[in-house]
Backbone as JSON Lines, residues from 0, in Angstrom:
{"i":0,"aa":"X","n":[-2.35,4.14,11.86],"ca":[-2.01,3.88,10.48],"c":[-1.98,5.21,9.74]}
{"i":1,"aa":"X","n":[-1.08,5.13,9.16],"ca":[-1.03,6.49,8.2],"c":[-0.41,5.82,6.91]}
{"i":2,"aa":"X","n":[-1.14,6.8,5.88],"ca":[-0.73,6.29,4.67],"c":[-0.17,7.67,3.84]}
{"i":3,"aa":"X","n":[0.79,8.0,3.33],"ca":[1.29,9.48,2.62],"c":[1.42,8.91,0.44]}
{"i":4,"aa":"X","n":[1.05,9.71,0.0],"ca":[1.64,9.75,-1.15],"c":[2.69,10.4,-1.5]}
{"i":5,"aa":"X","n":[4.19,9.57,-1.42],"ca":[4.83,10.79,-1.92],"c":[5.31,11.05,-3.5]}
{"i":6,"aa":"X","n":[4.69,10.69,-4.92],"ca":[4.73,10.73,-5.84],"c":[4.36,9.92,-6.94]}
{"i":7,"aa":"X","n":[3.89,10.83,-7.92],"ca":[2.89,9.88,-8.6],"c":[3.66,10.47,-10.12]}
{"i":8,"aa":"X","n":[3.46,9.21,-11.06],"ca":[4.02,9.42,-12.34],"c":[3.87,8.56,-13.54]}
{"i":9,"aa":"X","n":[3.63,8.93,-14.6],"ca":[3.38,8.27,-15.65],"c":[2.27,8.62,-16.64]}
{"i":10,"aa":"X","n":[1.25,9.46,-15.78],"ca":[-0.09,9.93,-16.68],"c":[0.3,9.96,-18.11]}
{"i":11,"aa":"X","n":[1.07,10.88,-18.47],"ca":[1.26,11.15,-19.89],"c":[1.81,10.3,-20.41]}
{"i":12,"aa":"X","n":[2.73,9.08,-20.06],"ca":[3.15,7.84,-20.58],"c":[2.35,7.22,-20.83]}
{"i":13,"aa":"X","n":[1.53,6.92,-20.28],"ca":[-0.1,6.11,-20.13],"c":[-1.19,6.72,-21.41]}
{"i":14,"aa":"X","n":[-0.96,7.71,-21.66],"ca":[-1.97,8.25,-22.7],"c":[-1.87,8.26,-23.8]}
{"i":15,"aa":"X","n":[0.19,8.25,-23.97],"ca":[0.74,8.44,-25.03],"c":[0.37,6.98,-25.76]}
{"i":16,"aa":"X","n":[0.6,5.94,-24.31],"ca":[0.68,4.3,-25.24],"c":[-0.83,4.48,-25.43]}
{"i":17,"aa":"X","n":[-2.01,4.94,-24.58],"ca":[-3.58,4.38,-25.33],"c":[-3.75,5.01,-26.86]}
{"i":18,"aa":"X","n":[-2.7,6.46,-26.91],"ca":[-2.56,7.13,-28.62],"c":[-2.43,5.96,-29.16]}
{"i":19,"aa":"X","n":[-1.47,5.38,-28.89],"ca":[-0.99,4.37,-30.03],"c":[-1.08,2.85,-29.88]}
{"i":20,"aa":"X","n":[-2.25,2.75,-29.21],"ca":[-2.87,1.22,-29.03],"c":[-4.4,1.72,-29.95]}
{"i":21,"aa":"X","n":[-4.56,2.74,-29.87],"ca":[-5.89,3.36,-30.48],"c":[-5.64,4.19,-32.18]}
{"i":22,"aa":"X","n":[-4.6,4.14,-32.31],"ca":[-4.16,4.88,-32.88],"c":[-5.09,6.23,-33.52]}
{"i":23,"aa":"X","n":[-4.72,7.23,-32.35],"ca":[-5.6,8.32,-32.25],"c":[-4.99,9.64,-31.69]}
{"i":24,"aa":"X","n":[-5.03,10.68,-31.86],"ca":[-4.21,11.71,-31.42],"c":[-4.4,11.54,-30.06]}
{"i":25,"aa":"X","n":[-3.11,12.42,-29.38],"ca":[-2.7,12.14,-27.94],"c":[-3.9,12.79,-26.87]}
{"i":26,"aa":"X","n":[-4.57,14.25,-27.71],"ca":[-5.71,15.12,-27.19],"c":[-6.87,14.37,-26.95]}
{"i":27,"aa":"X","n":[-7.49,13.37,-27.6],"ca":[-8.49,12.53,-27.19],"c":[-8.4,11.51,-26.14]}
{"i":28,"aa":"X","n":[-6.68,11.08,-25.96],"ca":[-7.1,10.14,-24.95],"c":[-7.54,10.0,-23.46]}
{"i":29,"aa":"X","n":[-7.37,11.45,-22.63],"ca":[-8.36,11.33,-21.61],"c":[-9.79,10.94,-22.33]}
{"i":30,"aa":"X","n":[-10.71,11.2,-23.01],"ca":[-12.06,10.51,-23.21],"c":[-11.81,9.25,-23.26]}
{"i":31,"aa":"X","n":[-11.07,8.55,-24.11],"ca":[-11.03,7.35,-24.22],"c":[-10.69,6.88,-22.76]}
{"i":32,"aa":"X","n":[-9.51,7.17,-21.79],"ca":[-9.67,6.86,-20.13],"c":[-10.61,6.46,-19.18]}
{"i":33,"aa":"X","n":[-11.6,7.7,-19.99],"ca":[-12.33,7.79,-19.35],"c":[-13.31,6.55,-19.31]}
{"i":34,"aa":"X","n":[-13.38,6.59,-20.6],"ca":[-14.28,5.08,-20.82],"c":[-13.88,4.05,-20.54]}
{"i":35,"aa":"X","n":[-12.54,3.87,-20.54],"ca":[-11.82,2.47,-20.38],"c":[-11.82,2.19,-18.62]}
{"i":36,"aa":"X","n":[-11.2,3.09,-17.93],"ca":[-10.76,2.9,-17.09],"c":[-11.99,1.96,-15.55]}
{"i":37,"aa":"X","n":[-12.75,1.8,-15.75],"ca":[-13.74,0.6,-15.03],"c":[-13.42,-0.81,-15.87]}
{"i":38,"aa":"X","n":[-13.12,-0.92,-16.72],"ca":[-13.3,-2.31,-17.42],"c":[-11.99,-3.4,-16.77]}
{"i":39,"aa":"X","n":[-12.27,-3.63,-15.82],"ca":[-11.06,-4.43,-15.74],"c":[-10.85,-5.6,-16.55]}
{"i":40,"aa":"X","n":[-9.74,-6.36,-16.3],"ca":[-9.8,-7.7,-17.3],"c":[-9.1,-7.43,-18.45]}
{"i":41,"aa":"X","n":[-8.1,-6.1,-18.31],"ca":[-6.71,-5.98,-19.18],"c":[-7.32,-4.59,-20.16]}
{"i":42,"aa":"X","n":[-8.45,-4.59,-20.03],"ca":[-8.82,-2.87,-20.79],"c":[-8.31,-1.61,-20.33]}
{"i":43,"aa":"X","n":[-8.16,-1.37,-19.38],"ca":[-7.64,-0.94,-18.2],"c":[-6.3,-0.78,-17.92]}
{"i":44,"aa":"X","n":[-5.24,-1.63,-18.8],"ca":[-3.97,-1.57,-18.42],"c":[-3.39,-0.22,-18.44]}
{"i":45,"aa":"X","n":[-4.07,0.6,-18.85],"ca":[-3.07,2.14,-19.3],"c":[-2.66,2.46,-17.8]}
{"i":46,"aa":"X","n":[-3.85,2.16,-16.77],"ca":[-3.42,2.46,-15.27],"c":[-2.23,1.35,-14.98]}
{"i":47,"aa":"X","n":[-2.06,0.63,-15.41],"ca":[-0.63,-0.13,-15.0],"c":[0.62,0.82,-15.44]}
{"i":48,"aa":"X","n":[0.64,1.83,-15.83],"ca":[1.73,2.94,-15.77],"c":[1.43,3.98,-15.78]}
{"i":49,"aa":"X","n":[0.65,4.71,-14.65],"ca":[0.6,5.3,-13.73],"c":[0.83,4.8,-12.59]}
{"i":50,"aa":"X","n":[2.09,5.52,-11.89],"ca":[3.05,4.75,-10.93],"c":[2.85,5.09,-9.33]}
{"i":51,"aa":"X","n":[2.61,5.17,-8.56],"ca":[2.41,5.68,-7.23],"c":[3.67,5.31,-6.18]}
{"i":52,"aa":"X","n":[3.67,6.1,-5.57],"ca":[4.64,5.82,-4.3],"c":[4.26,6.38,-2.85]}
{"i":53,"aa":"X","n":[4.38,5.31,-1.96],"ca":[3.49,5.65,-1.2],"c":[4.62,5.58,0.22]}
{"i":54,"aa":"X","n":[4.41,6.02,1.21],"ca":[4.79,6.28,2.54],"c":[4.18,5.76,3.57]}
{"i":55,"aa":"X","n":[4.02,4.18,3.96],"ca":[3.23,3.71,4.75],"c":[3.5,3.26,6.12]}
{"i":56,"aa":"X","n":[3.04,3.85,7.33],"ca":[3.22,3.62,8.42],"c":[1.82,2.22,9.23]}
{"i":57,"aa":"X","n":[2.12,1.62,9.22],"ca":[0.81,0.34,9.65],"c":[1.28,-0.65,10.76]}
{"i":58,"aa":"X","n":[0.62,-1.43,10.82],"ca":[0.68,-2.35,12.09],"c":[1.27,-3.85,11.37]}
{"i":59,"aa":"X","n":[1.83,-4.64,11.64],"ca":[2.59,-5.84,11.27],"c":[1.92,-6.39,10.78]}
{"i":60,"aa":"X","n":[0.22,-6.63,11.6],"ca":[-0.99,-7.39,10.77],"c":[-1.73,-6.85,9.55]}
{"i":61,"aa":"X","n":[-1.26,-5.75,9.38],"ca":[-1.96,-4.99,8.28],"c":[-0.48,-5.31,6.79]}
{"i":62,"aa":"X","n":[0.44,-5.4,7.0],"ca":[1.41,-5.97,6.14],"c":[1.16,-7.16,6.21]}
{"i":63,"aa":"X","n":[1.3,-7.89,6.34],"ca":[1.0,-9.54,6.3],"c":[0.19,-9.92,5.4]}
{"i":64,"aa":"X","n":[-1.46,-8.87,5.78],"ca":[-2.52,-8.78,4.21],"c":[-2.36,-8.11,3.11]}
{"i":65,"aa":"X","n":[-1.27,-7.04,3.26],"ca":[-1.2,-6.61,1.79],"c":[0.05,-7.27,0.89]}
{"i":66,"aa":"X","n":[0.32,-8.3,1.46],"ca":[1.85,-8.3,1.15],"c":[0.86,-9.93,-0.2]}
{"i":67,"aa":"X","n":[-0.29,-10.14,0.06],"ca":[-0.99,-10.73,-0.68],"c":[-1.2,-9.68,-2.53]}
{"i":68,"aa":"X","n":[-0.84,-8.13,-2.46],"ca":[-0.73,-7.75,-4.07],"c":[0.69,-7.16,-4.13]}
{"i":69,"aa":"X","n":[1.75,-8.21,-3.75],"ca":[3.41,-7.8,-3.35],"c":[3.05,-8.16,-5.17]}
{"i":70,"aa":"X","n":[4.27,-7.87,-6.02],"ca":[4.65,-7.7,-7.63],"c":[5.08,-9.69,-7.4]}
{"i":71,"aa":"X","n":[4.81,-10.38,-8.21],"ca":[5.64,-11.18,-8.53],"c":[7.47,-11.51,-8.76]}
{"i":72,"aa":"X","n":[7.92,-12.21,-8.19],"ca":[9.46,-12.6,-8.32],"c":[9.85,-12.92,-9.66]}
{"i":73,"aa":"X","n":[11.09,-12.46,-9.79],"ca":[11.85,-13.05,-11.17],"c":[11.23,-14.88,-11.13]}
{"i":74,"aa":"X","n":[10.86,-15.02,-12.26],"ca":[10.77,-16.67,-12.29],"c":[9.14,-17.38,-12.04]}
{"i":75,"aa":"X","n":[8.64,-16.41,-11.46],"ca":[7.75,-16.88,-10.55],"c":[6.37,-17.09,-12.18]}
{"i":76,"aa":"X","n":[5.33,-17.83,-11.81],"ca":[4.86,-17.96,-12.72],"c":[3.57,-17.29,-12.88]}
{"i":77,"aa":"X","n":[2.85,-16.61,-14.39],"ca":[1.73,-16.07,-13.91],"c":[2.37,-14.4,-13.32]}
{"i":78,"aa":"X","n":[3.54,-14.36,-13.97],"ca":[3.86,-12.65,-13.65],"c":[2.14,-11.44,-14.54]}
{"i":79,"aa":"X","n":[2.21,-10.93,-13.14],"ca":[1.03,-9.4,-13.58],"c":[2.0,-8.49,-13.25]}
{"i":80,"aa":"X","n":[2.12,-7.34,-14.27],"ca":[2.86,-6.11,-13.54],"c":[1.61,-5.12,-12.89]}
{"i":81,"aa":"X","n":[1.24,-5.77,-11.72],"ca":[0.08,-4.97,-11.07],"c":[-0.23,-5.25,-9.79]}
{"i":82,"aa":"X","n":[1.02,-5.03,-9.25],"ca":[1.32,-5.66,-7.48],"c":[2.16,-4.11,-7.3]}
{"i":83,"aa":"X","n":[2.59,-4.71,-5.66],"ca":[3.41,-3.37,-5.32],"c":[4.79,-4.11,-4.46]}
{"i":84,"aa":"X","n":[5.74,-3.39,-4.49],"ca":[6.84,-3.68,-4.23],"c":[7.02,-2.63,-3.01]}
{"i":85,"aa":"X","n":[7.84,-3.43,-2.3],"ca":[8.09,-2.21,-0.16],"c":[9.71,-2.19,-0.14]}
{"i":86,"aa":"X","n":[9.76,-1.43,0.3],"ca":[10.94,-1.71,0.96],"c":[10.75,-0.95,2.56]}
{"i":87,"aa":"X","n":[11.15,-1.44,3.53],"ca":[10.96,-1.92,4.98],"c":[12.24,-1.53,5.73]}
{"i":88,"aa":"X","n":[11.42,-0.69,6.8],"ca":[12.02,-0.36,7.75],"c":[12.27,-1.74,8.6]}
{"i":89,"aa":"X","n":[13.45,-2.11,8.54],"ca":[13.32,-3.55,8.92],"c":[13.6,-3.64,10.81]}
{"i":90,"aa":"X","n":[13.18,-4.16,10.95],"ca":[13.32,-4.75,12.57],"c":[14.49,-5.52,12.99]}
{"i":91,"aa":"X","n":[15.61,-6.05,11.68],"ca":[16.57,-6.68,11.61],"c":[17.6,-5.57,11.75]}
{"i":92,"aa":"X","n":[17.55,-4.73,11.56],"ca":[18.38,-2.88,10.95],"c":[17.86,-1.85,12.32]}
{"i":93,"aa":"X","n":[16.54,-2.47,12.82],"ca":[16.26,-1.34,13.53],"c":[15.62,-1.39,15.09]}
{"i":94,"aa":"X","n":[15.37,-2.49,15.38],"ca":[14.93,-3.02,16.74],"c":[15.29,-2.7,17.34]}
{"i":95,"aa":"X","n":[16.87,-2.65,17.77],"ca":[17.6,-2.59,18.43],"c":[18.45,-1.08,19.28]}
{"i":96,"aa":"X","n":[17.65,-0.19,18.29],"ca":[18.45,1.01,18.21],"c":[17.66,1.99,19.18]}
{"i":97,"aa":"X","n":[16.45,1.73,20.03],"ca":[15.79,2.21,21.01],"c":[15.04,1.82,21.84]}
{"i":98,"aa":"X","n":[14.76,2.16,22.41],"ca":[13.39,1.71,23.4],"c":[11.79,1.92,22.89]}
{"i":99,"aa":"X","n":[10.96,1.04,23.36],"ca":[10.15,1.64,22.75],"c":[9.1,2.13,23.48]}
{"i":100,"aa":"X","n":[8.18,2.87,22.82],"ca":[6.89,3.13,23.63],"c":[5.76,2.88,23.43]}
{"i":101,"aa":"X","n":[4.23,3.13,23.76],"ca":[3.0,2.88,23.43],"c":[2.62,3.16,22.24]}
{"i":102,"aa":"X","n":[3.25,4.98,21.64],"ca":[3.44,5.04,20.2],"c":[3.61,4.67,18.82]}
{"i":103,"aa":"X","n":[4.92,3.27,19.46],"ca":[5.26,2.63,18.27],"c":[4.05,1.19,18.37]}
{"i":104,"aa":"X","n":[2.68,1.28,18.48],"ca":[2.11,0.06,18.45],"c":[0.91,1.05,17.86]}
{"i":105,"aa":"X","n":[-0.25,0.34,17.19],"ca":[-1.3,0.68,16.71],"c":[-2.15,0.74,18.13]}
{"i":106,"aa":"X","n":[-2.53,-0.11,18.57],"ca":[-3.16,0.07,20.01],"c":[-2.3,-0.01,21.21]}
{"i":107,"aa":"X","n":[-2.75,0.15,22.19],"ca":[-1.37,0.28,23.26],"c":[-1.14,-1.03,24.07]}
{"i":108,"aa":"X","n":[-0.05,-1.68,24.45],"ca":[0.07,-2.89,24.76],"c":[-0.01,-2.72,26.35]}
{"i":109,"aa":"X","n":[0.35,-3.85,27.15],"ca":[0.08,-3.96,28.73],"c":[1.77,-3.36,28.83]}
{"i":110,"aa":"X","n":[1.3,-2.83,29.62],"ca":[2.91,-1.92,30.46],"c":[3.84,-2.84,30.82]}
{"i":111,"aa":"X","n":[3.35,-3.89,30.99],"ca":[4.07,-5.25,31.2],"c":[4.79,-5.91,30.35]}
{"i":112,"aa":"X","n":[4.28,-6.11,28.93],"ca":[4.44,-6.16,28.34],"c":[5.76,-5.36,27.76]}
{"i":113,"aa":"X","n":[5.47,-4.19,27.43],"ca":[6.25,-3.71,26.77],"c":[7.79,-3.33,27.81]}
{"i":114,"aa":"X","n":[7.4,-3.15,28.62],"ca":[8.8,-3.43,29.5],"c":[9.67,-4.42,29.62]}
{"i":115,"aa":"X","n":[8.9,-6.19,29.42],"ca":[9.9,-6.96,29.19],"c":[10.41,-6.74,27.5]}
{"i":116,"aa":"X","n":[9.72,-6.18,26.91],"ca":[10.54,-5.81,25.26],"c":[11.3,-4.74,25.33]}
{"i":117,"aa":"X","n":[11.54,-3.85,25.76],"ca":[12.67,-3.08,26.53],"c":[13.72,-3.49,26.98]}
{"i":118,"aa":"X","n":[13.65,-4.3,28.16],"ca":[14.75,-5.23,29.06],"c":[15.4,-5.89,27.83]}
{"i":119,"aa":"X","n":[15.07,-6.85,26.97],"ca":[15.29,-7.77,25.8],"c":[16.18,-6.39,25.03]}
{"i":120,"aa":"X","n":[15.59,-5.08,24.63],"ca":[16.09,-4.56,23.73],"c":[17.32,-4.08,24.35]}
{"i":121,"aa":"X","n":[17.37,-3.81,25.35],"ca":[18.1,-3.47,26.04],"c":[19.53,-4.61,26.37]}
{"i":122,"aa":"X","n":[19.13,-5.92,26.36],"ca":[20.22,-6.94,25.95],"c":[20.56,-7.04,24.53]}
{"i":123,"aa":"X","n":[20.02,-6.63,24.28],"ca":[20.62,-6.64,22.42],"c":[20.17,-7.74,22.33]}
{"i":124,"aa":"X","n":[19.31,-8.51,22.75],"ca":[18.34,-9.89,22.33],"c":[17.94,-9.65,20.82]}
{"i":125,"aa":"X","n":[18.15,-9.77,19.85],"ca":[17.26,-9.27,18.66],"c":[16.28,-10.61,18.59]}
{"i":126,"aa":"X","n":[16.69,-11.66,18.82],"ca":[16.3,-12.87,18.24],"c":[15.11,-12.87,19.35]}
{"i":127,"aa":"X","n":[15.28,-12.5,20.39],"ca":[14.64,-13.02,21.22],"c":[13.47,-11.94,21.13]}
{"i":128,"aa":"X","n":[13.43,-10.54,21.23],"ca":[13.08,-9.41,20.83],"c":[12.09,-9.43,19.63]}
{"i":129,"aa":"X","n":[12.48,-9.85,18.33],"ca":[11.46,-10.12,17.14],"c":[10.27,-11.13,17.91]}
{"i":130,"aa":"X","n":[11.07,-12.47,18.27],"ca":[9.81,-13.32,18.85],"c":[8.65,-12.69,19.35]}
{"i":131,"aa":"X","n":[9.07,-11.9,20.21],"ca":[8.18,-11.39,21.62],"c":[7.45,-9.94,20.84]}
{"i":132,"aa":"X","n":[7.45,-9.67,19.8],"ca":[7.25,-8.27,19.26],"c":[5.74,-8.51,19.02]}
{"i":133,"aa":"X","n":[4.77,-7.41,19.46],"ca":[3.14,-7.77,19.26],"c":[2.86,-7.25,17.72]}
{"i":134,"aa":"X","n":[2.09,-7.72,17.48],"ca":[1.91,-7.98,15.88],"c":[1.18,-6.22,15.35]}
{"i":135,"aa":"X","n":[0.74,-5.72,16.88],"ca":[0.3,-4.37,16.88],"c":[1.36,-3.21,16.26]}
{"i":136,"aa":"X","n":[2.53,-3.61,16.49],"ca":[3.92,-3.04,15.97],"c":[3.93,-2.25,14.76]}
{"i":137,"aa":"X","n":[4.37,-1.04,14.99],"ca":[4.33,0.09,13.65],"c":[5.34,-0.35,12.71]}
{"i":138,"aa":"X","n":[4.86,-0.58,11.53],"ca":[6.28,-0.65,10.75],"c":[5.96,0.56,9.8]}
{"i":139,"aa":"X","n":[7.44,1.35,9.2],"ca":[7.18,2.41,8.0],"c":[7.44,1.49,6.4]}
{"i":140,"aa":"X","n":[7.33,1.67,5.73],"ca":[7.63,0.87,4.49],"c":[7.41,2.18,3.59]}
{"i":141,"aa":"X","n":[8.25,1.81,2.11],"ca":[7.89,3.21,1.09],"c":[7.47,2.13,0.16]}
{"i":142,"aa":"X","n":[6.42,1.92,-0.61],"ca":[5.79,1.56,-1.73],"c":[5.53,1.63,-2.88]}
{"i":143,"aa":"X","n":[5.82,1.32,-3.72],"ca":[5.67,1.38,-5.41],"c":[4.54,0.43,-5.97]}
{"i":144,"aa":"X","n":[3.55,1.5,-6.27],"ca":[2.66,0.28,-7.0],"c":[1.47,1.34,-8.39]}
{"i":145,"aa":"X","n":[0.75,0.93,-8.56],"ca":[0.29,1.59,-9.94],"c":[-1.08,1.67,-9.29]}
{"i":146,"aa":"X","n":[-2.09,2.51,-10.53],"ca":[-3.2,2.79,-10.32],"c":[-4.73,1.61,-10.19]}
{"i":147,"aa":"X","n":[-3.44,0.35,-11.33],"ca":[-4.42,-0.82,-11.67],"c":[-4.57,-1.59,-10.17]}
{"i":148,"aa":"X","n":[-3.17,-1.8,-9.68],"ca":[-3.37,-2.36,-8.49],"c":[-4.1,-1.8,-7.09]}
{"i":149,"aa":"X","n":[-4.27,-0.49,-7.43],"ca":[-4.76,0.25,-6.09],"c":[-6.58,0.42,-6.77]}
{"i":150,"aa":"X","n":[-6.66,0.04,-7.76],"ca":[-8.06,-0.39,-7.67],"c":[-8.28,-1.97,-7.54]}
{"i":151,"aa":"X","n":[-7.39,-2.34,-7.68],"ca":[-8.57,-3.77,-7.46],"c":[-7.67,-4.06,-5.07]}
{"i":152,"aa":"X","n":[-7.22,-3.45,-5.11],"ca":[-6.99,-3.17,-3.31],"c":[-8.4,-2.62,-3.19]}
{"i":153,"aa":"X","n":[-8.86,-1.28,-3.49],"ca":[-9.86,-0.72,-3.22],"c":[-11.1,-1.54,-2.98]}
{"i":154,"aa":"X","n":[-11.23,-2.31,-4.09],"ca":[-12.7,-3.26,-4.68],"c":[-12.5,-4.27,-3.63]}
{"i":155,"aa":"X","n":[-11.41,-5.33,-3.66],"ca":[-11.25,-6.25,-2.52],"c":[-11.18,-5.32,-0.65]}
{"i":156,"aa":"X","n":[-10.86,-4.79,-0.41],"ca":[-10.61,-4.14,0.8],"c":[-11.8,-3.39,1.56]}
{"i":157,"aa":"X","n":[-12.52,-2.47,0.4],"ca":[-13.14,-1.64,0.95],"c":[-14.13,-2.01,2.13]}
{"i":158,"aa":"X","n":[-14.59,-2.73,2.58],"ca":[-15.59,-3.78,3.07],"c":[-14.88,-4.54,3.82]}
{"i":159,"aa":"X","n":[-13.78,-4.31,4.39],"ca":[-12.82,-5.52,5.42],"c":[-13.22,-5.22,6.23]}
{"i":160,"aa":"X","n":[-13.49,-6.5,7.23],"ca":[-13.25,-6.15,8.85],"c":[-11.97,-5.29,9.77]}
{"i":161,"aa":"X","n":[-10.83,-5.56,8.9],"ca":[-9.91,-4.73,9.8],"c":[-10.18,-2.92,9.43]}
{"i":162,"aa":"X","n":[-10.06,-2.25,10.27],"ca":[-10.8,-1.24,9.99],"c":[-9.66,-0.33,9.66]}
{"i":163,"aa":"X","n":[-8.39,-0.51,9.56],"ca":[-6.69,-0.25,8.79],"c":[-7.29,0.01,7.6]}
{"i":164,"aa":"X","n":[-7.82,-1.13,6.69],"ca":[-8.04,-1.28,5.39],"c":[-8.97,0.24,4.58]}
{"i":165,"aa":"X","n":[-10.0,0.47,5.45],"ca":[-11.11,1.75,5.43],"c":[-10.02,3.03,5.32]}
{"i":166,"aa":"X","n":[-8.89,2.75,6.55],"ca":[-8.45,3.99,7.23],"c":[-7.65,4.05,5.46]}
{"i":167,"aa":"X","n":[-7.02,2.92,5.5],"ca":[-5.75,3.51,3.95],"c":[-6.52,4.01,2.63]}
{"i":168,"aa":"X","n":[-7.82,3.48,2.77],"ca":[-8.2,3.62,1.45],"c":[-8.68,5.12,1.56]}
{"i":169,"aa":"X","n":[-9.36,5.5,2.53],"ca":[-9.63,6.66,2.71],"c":[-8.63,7.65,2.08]}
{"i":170,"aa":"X","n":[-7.13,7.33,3.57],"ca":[-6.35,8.4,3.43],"c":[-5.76,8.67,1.41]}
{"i":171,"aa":"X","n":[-5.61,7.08,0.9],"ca":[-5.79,7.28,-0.7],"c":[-6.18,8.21,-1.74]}
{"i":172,"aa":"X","n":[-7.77,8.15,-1.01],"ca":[-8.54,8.9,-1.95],"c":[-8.59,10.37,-1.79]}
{"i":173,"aa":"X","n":[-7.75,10.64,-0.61],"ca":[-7.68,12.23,-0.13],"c":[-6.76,12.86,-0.77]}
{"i":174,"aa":"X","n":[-5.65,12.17,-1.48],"ca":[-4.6,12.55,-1.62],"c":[-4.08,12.34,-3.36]}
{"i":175,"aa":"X","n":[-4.78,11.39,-3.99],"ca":[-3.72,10.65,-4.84],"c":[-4.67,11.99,-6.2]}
{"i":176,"aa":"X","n":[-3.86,12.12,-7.02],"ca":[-3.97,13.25,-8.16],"c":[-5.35,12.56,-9.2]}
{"i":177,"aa":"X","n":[-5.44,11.3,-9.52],"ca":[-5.83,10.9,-10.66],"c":[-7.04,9.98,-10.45]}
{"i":178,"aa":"X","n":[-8.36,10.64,-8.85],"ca":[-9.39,10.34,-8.63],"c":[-10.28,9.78,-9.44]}
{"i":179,"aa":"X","n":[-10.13,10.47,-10.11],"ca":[-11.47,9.87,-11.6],"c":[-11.3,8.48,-11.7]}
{"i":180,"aa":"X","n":[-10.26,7.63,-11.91],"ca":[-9.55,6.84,-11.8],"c":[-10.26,5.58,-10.83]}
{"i":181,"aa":"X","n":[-10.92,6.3,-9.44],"ca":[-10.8,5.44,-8.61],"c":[-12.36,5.69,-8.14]}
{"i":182,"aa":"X","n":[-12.88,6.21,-9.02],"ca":[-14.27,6.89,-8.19],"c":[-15.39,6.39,-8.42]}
{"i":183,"aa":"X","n":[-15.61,5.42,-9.34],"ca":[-16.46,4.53,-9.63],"c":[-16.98,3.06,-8.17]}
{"i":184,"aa":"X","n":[-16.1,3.36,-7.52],"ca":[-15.92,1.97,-6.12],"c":[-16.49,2.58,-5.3]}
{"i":185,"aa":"X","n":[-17.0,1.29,-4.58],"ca":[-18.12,1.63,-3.4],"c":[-17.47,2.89,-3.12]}
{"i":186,"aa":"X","n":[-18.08,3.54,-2.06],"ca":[-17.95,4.43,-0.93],"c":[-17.53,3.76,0.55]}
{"i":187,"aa":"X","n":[-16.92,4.03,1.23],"ca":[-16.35,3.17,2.49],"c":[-16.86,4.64,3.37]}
{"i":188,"aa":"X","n":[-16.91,3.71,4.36],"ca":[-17.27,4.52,5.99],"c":[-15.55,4.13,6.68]}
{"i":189,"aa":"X","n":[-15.05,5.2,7.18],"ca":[-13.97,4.94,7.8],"c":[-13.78,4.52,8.78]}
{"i":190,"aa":"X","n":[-14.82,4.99,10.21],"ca":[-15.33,4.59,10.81],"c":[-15.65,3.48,11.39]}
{"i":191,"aa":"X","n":[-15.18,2.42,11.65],"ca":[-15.63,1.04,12.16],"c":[-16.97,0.96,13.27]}
């Protein structure tokens, strides 16, 4: 699993609106951040624009659980703007276009295995190919999601049994600009 940040944006959008939800010069509102930013329960929204984008390489079963803080659909009811949106290296676009190896799986599958998914890829089976695909399977995805949502991932996650969850939050906190942000939450062992 690897997780990359490749860009982050909005800080100063975010400070400008707490100026003028507070109505207070723009120079004070890191303090005020500062204070706000633990209170969840909509105090907190200024991190809903601070924007993140992320570069995620994971295993099929590790999408499946995050796809639980995906953004809400047009229509859908109970819209939060505090989910994240993927777009996917799809297996429909891309299965087909090599062979694969032990590499493309999080743990390594039986040699057996992955040779009859070869043979299949190798017929241009796609249909048959997705079926048979182990759930261990690397997918890349690029991600859009905000600061509000990558704390309450943090708070729910940190403490999972899958030990993916430790690894992303980690690689997160190594990387993302606006720590303060996120530093109040347990501490995780990466480590399983």
């Amino acid at each position: 699993m690897k997780a990359v940040v490749l860009n982050e944006a909005g800080y100063d959008e975010a400070m400008l609106g707490l100026s003028r939800s507070y109505n207070k010069p723009l120079y004070d509102m890191p303090n005020v951040a500062e204070k706000l930013y633990r209170k969840d329960g909509g105090h907190n929204k200024f991190l809903e624009s601070i924007v993140v984008w992320l570069d995620i390489t994971a295993p099929r079963y590790w999408w499946q659980q995050i796809d639980t803080y995906r953004a809400p659909q047009d229509g859908e009811d109970g819209f939060q703007p505090t989910g994240i949106t993927k777009q996917s290296e799809s297996t429909m676009h891309t299965l087909l276009q090599r062979e694969l190896s032990q590499d493309d799986f999080e743990v390594g599958i039986p040699s057996d295995l992955l040779f009859i998914i070869n043979t299949i890829i190798a017929q241009k089976d796609w249909y048959l190919a997705k079926r048979v695909l182990p759930e261990s399977f690397l997918q890349s995805r690029v991600v859009c999601t905000n600061y509000k949502a990558l704390r309450n991932i943090i708070k729910q996650r940190c403490t999972h049994k899958l030990p993916e969850w430790r690894q992303f939050i980690a690689q997160l906190l190594d990387q993302l600009e606006y720590q303060e942000f996120l530093e109040d939450l347990k501490p995780i062992e990466v480590n399983p």
